[in-house]
N, C-alpha and C positions, 0 to 999 in steps of 0.2 A: 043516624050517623051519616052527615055528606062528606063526599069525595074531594078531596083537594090533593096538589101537587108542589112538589118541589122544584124551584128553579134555581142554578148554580153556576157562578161562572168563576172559574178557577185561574187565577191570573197568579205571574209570575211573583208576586208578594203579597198576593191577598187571597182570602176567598170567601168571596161574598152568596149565599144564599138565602131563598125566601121562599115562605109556606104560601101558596095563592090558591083560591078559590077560582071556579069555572071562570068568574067574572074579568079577574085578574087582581081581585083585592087583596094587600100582605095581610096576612094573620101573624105573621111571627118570620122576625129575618136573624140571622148567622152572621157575622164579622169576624176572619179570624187570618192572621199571616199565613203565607206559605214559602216566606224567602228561606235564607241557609240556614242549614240545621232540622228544617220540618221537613218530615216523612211526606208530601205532597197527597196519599194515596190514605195515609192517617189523617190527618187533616179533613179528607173528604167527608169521610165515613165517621167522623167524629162531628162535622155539621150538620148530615145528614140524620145521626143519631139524636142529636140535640133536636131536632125538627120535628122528628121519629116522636121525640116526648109530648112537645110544643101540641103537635097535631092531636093526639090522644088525651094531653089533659083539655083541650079545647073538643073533647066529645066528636072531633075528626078522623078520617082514615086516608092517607097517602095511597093513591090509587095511580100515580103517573110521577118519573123526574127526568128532568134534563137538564144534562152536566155540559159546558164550556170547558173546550181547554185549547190551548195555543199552542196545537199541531196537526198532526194528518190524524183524519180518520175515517175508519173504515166503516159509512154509512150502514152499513148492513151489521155486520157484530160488535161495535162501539168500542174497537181497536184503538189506540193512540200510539202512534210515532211518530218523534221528531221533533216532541214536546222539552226542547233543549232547558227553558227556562223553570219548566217544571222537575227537571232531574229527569222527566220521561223520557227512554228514547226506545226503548219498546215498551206497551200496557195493556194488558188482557184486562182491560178496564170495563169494557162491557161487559164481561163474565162473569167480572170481580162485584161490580153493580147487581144485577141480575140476581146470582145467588145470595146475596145480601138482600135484597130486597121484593124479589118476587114479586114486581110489579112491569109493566108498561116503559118501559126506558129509551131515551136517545142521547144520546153521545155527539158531541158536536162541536167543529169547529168553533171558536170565540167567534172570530170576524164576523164569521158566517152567521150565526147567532144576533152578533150586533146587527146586520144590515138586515134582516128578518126583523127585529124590531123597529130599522129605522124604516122599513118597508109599511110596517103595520102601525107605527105610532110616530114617525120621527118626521127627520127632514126629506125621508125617502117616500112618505106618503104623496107627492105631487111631482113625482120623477118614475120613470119605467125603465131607464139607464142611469144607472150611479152607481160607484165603489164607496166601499167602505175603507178608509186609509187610517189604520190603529196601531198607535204608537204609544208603545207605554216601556215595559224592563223590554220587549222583545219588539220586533215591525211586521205586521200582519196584514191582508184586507182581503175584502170578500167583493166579489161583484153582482150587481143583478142588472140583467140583459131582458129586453120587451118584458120586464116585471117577473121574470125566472130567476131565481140563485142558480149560479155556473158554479156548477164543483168540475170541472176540469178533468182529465183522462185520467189522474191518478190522486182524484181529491184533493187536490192542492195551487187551484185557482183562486189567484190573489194573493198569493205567498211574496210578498212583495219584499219583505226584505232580502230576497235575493239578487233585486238589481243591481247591475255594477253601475258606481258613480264614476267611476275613473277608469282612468287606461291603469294606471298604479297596481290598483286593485286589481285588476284583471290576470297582473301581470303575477299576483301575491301567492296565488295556488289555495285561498282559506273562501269560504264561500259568506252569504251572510253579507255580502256587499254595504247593502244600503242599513240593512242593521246595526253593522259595525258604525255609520256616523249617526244616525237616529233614533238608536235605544237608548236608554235613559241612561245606562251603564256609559255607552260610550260617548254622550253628553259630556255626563262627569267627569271622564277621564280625558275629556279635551282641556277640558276646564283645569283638572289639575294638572296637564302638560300644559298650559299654558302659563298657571301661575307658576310654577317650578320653572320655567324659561324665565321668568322674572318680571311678567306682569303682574300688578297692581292686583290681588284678592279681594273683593269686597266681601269675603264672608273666611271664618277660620278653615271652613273645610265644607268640599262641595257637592254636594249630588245633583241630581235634573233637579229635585225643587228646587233647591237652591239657587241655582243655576239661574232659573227665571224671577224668583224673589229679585233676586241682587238685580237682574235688568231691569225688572219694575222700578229700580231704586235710583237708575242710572248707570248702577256701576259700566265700567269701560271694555274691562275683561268677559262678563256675561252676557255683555251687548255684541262682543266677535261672538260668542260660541252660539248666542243664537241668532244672526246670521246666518251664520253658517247654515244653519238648522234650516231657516226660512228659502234659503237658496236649493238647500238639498230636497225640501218638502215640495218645491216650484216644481222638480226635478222629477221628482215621482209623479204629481197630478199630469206634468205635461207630457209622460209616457205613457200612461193612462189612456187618457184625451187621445193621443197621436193614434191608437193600437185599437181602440174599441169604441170612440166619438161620445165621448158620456154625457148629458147631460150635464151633472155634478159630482160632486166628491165628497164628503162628510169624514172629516177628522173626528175621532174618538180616539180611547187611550187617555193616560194621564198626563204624556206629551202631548195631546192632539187637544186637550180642551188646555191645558196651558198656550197652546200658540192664538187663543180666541183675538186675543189684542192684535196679533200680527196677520192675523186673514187678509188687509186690504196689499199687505205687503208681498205677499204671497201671490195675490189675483194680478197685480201689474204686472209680476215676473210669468207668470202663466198665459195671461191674457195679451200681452206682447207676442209669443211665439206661437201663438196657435189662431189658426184661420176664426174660428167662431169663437166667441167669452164661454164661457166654463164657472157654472154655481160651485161657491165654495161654502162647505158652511160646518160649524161644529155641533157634537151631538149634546142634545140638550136634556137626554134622557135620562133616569135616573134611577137607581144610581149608577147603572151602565147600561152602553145598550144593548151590552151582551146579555145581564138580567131580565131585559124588558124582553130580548128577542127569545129567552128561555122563555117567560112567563106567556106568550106567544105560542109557542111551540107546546108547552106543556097545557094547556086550554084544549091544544089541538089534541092531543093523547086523552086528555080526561074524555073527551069525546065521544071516543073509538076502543076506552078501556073498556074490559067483560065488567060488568054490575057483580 
């Protein structure tokens, strides 16, 4: 019987995980929502169990996992809070994990996860300075400095959608700045405050996909909201750049590999205000790179796990 592991990245509508071998090859992957309605913590343990059979009817034994999730956590007992998108805002998720499974476990920021994969397989393989900038239902990113991941004084280096884009906002008292215009959520809800003012719709009703469909399409209305988007994304990378001199940036997220067509647009607003050009580029990984940077991670555990 060999060892294999699970890798899992739990994102704000989805949760994607996969059975891999040391090598990093899937034997068996998980697809399943986590928006309104789902127990986020059911969910888990429900893919996990699905995997649990996967593994056993393929004459394997789970000897290592490692869970993404899009909040703080506590490197040491695989604590989650802050996990807004996931209903978490406290989670004894490591203990929760642990005793369910009596194996080898890490618990881990998303971003952080992703830029760990894009470190070891992505666009961060030929950079030693670059963030990770993850836009999807929430805004995340993760940084790596001379080729080290920064978790920051209180694990939460690269919590990027905290930046204020406005004096406005500043002035608002609600945190979540740069969230509030770059989550997919509040994509949509530009979008439907715009068509509700009485622009032109190009679709009956609209969320981030849609959002970018209908621009691909031309529409007028989706072409302000992303904009908008492209302006606010310049915004991020160039505070970035200003703070820490990166190299590059790598857009991940569902929003982040939607704006692939708009990178060059992105780079002139960037590459205008900032002393030296700045790599922009999306992540290519698959099917996230928060997956790739579990199945990474979890190689590492199969390792270092007792026989």
């Amino acid at each position: 019987m060999s060892r294999v592991a699970v890798a899992v990245d739990m994102g704000g509508t989805s949760c994607r995980a996969r059975l891999v071998d040391r090598q990093g090859a899937v034997l068996a992957e998980d697809h399943r929502p986590t928006g309104p309605g789902a127990d986020p913590a059911a969910v888990l343990l429900a893919a996990l169990d699905d995997l649990q059979q996967a593994a056993t009817t393929q004459g394997e034994a789970i000897a290592a996992v490692v869970v993404g999730v899009p909040g703080y956590v506590d490197p040491t007992r695989g604590d989650v809070s802050g996990a807004v998108n996931l209903r978490w805002h406290e989670g004894r998720v490591g203990g929760l994990l642990r005793e369910r499974l009596g194996v080898p476990l890490r618990v881990e920021n998303d971003a952080n996860l992703a830029a760990i994969g894009e470190a070891a397989r992505g666009a961060g393989t030929t950079m030693r300075d670059f963030a990770v900038l993850a836009l999807g239902t929430g805004v995340g990113g993760a940084l790596v400095l001379d080729g080290r991941l920064r978790r920051g004084a209180h694990n939460a280096a690269g919590e990027l959608g905290f930046l204020v884009p406005s004096r406005r906002q500043l002035a608002q008292g609600t945190r979540m700045g740069m969230e509030s215009v770059l989550g997919g959520p509040a994509i949509a809800a530009r979008a439907r405050a715009l068509a509700g003012a009485g622009a032109t719709a190009g679709v009956g009703s609209w969320d981030a996909a849609a959002v970018f469909a209908a621009h691909r399409r031309g529409d007028a209305l989706a072409g302000q909201v992303v904009d908008e988007v492209v302006d606010h994304v310049a915004m991020v990378v160039i505070d970035l750049c200003a703070v820490v001199d990166l190299e590059g940036v790598v857009l991940d997220g569902s929003i982040g590999r939607a704006l692939a067509p708009e990178v060059p647009r992105v780079l002139d607003r960037v590459n205008e205000k900032l002393p030296r050009p700045v790599q922009l580029s999306v992540s290519t990984l698959e099917p996230s790179a928060t997956v790739v940077g579990a199945c990474v991670s979890a190689s590492q555990l199969l390792d270092v796990a007792p026989r």
